[in-house]
N, CA, C and O of each residue as an XYZ file, in Angstrom:
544
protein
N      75.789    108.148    153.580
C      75.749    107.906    152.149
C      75.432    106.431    151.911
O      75.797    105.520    152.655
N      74.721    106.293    150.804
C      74.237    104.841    151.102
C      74.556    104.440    149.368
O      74.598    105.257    148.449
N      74.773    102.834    149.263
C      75.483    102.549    148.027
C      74.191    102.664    147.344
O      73.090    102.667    147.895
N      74.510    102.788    145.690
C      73.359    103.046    144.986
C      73.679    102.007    143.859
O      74.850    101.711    143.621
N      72.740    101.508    143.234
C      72.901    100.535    142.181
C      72.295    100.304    140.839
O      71.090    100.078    140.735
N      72.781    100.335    140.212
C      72.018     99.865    138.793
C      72.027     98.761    137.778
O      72.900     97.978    138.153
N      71.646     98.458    137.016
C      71.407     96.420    136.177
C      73.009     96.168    136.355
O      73.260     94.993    136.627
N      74.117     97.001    136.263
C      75.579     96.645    136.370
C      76.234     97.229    137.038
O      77.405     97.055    136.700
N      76.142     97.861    137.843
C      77.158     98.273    138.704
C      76.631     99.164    140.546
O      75.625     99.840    140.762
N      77.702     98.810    141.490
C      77.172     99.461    142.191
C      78.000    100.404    143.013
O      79.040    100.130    143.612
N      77.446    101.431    142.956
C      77.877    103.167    143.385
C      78.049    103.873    144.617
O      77.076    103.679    145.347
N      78.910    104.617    145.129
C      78.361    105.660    145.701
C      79.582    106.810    145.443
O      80.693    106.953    145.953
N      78.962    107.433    144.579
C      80.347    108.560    143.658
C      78.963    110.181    144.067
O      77.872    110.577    143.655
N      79.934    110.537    145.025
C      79.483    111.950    145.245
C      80.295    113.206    144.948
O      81.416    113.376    145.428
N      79.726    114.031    144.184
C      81.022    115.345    143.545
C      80.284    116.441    144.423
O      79.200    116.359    145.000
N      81.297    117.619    144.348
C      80.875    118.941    144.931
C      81.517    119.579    143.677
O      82.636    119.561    143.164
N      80.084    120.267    143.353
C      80.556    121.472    142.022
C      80.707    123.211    142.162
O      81.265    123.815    143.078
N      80.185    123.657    141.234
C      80.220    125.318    141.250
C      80.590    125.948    140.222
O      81.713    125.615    139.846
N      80.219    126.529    139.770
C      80.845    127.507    138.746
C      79.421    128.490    138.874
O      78.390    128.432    139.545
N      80.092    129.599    137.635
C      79.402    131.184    137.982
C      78.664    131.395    136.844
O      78.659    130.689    135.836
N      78.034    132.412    137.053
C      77.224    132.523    135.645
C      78.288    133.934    134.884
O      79.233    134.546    135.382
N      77.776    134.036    133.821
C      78.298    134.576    132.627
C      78.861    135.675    132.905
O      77.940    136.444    133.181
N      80.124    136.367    133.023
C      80.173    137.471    133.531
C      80.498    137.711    134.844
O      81.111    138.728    135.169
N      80.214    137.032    135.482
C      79.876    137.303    137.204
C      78.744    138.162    137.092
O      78.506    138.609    138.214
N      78.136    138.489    136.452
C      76.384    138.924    136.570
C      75.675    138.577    137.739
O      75.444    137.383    137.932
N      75.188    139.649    138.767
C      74.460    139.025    139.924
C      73.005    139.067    139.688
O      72.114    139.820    140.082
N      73.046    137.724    138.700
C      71.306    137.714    138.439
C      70.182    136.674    139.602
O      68.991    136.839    139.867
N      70.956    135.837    139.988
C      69.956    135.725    141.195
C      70.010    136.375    142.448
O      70.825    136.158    143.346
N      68.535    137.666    142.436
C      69.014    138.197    143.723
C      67.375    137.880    144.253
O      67.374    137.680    145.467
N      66.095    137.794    143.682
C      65.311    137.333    144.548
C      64.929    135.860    145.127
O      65.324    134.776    144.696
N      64.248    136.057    145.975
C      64.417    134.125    146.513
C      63.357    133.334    145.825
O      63.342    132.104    145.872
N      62.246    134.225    145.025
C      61.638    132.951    144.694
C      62.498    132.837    142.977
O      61.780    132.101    142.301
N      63.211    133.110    142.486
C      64.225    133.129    141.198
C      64.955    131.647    141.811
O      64.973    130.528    141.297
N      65.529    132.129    143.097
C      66.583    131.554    143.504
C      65.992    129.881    143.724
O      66.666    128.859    143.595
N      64.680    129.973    144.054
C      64.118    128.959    144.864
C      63.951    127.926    143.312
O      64.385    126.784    143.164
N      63.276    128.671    142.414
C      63.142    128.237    141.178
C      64.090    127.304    140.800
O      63.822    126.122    140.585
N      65.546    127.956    140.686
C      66.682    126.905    140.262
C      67.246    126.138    140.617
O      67.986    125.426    139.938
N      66.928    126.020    142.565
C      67.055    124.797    143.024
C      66.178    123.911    142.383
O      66.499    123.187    141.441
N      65.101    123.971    142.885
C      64.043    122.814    142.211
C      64.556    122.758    140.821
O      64.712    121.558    140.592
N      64.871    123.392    139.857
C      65.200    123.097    138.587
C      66.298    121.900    138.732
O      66.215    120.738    138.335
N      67.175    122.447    139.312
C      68.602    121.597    138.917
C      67.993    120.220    139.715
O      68.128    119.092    139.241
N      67.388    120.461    140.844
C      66.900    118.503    141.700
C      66.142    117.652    140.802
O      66.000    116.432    140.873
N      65.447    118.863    139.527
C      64.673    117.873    138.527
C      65.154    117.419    137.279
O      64.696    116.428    136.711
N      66.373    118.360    136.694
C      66.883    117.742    135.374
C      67.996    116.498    136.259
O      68.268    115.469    135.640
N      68.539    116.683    137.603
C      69.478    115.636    137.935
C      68.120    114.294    137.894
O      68.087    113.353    137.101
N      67.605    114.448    138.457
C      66.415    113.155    138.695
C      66.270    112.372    137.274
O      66.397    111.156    137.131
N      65.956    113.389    136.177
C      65.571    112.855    135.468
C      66.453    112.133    134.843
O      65.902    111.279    134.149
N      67.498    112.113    134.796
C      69.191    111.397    134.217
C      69.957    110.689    135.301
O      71.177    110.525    135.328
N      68.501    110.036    136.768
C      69.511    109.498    137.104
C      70.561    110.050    138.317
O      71.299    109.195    138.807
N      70.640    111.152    138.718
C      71.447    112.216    139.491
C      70.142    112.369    140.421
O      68.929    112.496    140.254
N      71.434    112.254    141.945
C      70.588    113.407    142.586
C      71.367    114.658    143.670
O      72.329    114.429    144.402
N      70.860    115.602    143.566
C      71.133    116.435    144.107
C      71.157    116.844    145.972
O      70.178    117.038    146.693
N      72.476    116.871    146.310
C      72.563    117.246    147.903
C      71.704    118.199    148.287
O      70.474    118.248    148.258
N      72.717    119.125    148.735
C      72.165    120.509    149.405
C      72.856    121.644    148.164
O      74.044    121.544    147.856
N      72.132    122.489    147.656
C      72.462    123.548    146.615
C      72.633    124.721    147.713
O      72.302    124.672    148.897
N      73.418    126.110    146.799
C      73.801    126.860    147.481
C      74.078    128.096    146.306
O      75.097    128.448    145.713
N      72.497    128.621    146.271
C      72.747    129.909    145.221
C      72.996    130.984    145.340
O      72.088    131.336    146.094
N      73.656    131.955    145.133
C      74.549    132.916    145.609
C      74.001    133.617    144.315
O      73.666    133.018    143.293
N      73.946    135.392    144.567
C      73.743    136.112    143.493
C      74.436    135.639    141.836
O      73.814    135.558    140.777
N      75.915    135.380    142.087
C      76.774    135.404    140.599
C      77.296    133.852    140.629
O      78.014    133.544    139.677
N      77.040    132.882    141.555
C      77.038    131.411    141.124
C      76.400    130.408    142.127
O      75.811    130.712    143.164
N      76.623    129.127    141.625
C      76.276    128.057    142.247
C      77.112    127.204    143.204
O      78.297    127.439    142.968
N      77.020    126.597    143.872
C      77.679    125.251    144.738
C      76.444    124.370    145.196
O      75.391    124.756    145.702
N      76.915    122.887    144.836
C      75.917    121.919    145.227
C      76.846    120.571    145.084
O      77.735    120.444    144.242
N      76.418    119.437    146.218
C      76.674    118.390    146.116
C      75.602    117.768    145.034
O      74.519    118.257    144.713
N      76.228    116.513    144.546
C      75.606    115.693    143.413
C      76.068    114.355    143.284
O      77.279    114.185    143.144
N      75.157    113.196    143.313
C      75.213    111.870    143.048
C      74.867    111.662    141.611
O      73.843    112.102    141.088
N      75.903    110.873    140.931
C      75.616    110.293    139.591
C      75.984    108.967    139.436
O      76.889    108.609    140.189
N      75.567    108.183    138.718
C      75.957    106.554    138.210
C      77.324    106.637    137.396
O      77.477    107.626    136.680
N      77.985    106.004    137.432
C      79.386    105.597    136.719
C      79.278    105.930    135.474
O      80.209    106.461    134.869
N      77.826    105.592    134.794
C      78.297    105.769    133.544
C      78.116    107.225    132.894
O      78.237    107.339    131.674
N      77.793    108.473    133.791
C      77.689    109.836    134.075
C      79.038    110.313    134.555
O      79.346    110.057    135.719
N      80.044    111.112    133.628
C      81.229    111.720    133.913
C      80.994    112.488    134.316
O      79.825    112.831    134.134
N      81.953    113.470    135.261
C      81.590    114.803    136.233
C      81.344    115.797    134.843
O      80.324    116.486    134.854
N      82.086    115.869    133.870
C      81.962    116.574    132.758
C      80.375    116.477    132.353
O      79.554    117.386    132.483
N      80.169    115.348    131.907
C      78.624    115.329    131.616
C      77.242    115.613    132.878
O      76.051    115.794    132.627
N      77.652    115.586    133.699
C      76.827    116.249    134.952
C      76.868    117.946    134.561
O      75.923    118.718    134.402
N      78.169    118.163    134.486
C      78.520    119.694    134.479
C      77.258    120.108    133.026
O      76.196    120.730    133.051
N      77.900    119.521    132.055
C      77.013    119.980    130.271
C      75.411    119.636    130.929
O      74.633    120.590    130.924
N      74.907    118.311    131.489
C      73.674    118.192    131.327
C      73.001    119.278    132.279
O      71.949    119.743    131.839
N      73.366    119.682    133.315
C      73.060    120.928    134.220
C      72.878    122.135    133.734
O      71.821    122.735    133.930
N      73.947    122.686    132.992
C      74.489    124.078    132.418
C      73.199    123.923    130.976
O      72.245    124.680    130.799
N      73.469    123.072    130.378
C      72.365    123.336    129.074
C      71.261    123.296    129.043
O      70.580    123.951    128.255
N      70.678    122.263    130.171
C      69.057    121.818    129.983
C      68.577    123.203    131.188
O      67.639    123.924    130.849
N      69.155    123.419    132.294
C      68.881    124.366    133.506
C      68.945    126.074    131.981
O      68.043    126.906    131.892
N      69.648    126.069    131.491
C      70.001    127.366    130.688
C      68.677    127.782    130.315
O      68.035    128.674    130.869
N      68.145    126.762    128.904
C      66.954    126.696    128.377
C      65.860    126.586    129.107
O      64.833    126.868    128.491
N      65.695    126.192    130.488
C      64.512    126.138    131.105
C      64.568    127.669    131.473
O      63.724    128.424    130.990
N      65.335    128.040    132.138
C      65.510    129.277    132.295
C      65.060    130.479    131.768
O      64.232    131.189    132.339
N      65.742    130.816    130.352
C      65.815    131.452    129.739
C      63.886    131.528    129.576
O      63.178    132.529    129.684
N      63.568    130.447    129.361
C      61.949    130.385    128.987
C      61.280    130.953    130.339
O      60.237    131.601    130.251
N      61.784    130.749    131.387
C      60.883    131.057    132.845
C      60.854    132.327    132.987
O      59.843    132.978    133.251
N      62.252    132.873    132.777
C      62.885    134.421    132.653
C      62.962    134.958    131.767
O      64.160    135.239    131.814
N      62.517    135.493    130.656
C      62.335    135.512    129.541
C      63.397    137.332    129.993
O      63.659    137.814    128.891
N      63.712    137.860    130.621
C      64.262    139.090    130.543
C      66.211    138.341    130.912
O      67.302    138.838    130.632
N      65.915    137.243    131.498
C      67.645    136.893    130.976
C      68.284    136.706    129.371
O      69.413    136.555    128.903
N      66.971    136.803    128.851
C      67.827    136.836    127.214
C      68.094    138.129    127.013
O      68.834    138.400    126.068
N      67.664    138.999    127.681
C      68.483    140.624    127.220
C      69.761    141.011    127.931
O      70.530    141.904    127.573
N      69.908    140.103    129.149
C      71.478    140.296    129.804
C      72.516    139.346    129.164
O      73.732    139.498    129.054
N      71.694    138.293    128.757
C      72.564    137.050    128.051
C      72.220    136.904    126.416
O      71.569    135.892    126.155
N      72.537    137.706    125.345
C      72.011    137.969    124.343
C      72.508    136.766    123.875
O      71.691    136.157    123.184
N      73.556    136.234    124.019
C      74.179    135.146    123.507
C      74.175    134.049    123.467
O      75.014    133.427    122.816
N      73.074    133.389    124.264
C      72.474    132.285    124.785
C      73.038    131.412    125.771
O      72.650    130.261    125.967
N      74.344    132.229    126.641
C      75.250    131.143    127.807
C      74.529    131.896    128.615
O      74.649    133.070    128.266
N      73.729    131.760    129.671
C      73.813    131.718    131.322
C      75.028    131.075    132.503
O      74.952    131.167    133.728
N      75.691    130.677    132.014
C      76.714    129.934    133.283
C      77.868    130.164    132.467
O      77.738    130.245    131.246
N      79.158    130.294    133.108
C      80.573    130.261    132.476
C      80.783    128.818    131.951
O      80.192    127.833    132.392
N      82.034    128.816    130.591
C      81.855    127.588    130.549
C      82.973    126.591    131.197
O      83.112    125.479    130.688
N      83.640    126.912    132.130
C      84.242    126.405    133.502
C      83.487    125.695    134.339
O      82.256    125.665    134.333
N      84.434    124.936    135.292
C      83.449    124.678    136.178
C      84.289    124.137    137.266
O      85.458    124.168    136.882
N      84.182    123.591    138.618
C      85.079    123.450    139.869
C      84.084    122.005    140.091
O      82.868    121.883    140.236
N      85.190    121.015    140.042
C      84.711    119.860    140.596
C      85.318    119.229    141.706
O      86.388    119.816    141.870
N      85.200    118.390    142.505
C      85.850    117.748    143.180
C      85.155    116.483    143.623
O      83.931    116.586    143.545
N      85.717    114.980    144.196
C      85.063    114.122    144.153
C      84.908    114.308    146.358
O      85.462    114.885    147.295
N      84.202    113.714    146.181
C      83.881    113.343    148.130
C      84.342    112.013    148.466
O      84.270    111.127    147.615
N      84.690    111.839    149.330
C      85.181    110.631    149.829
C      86.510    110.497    151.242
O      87.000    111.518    151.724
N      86.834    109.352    151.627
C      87.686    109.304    152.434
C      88.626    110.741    152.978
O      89.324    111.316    152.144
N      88.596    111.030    153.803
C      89.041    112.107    154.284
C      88.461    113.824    153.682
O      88.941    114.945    153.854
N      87.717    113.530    153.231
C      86.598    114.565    152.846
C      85.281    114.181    152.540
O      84.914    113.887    151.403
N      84.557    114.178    153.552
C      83.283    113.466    153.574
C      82.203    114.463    153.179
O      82.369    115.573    153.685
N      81.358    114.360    152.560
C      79.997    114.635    152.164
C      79.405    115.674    153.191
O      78.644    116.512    152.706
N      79.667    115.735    154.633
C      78.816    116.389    155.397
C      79.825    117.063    155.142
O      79.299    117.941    154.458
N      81.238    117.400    155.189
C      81.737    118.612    155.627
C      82.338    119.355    154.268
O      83.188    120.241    154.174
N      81.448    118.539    153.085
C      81.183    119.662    152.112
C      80.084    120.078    151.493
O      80.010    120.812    150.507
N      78.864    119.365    152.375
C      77.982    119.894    152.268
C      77.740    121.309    153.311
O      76.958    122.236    153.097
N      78.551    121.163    154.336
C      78.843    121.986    155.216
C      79.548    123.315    155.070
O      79.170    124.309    155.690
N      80.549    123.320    154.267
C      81.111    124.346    152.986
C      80.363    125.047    152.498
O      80.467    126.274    152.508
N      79.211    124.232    151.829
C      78.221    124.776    150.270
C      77.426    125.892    150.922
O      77.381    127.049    150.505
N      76.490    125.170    152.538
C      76.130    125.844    153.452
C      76.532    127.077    154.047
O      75.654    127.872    154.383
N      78.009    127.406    154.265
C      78.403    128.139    154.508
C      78.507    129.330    153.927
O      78.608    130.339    154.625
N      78.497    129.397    152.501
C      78.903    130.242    151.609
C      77.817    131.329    151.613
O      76.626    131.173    151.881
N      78.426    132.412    151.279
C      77.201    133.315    151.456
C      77.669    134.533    151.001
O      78.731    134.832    151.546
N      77.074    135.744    149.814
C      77.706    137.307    149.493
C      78.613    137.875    150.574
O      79.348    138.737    150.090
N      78.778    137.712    151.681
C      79.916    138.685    152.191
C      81.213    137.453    152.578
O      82.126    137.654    153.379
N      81.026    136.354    151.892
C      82.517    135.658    151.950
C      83.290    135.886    150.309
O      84.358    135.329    150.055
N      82.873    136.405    149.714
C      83.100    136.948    148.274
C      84.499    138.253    147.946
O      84.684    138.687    146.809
């Protein structure tokens, strides 16, 4: 992990997230869907600044490590992910607005945790990796 910096401050704040989509709905089940929302989520984090570890999409949710700047709360990682990823979505997939009439794709929960000293980055990126439909 390498420190990261910006005009005031300097960083290295790594979270491990997750939460599920709406329902537990198992809407990602093909890989290029799946492949889609990786690249999605590595590009709305980029664009704010974030970047994204190793993701880990599972039919009914997500897990991924994530780098953000200080002045990015895990909360606001969580909202800027869940809303801007929703709407891209919804437009790519245009048949998730008939499972999600309501306009949420993701629960509005979410599982954070920070990385650091005695829980290092590889061995929860190593976790995220691990996860897979028959540990469910």
């Amino acid at each position: 992990m390498a420190i990261q910096h910006s005009s005031h401050a300097r960083h290295e704040l790594w979270y491990h997230f997750a939460w599920s989509t709406k329902y537990r709905k198992h809407v990602w089940k093909d890989e290029e869907k799946i492949e889609t929302v990786k690249r999605l989520f590595r590009k709305i984090a980029n664009h704010y600044g974030m970047n994204i570890g190793v993701v880990e999409l599972l039919s009914d949710h997500i897990h991924f490590s994530v780098t953000a700047p200080p002045r990015i709360a895990p909360s606001s990682v969580a909202q800027i992910l869940k809303s801007v990823s929703t709407k891209a979505l919804f437009n790519y997939y245009p048949e998730l607005k008939r499972i999600y009439w309501g306009g949420e794709l993701w629960v509005q929960g979410y599982f954070v945790r920070t990385i650091g000293p005695g829980l290092t980055k590889e061995q929860i990126e190593k976790y995220i990796l691990e996860q897979s439909e028959e540990s469910d």
